[in-house]
C-alpha positions, -999 to 999 in steps of 0.1 A, spaced: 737 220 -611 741 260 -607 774 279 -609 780 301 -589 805 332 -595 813 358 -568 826 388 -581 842 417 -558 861 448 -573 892 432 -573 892 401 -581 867 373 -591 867 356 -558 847 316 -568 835 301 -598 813 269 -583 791 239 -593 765 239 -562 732 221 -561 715 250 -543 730 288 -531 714 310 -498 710 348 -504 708 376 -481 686 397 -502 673 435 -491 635 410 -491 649 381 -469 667 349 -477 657 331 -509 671 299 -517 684 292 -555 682 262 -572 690 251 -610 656 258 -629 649 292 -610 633 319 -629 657 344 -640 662 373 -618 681 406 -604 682 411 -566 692 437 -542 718 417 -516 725 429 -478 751 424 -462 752 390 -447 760 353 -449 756 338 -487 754 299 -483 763 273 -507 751 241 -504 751 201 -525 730 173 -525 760 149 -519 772 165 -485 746 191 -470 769 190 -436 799 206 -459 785 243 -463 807 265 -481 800 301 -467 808 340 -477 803 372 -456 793 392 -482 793 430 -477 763 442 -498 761 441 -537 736 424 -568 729 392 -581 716 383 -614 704 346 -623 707 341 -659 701 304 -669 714 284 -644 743 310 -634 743 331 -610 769 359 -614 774 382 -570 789 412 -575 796 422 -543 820 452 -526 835 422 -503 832 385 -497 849 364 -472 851 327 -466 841 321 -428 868 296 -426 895 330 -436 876 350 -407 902 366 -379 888 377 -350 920 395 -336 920 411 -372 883 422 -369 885 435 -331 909 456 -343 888 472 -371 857 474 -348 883 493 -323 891 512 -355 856 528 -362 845 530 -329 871 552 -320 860 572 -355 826 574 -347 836 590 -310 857 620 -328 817 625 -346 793 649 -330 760 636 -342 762 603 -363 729 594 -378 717 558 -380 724 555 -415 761 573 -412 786 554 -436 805 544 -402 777 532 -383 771 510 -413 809 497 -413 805 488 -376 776 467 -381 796 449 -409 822 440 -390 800 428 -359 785 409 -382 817 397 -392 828 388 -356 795 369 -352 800 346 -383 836 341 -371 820 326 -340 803 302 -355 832 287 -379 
């Protein structure tokens, strides 16, 4: 097995036996399993999946906003700015911050494609998309 920890600013968010863990690394997905070669990676924001032998229909899943992850051994230690279980996903909660920034990014001449907002907005879409699916 692999153990997981998720690690945000705050708080440490899971500590987990899984048999395998997805990634959303700045390369692609990767896939994890116990035995992998030890590694730091760059992670995007996106959906980090955790999965077991036993029950493959029973994902556990995080939106993760962004962050590292370092495999040392057969632990791997996400420290990440934000992670959220799909299954605590609000959408009412998330219109409202997409209505948030939107309404920022209008009050902005000129915002550039890489413009902290415009990358906040695309977090929270992505957000609203995952919350779809749960």
């Amino acid at each position: 097995m692999l153990t997981i920890e998720i690690i945000t600013p705050r708080e440490k968010i899971l500590t987990q036996e899984v048999d395998e863990v997805i990634l959303p690394t700045e390369s692609g997905e990767i896939s994890i399993f116990k035995g992998h070669i030890p590694m730091i990676t760059h992670i995007k924001s996106g959906a980090l999946t955790m999965l077991n032998k036993s029950d493959r229909a029973n994902q556990n899943r995080f939106v993760l906003k962004g962050g590292y992850a370092q495999l040392k051994g057969d632990k791997l230690s996400v420290l990440t700015d934000e992670a959220l279980a799909f299954e605590s996903l609000d959408i009412s909660a998330i219109d409202s911050q997409i209505a948030g920034v939107e309404s920022k990014l209008l009050e902005i001449d000129n915002p550039g494609a890489d413009h902290p907002l415009k990358k906040e907005l695309h977090y929270y879409n992505m957000q609203r998309s995952f919350a779809n699916r749960a």
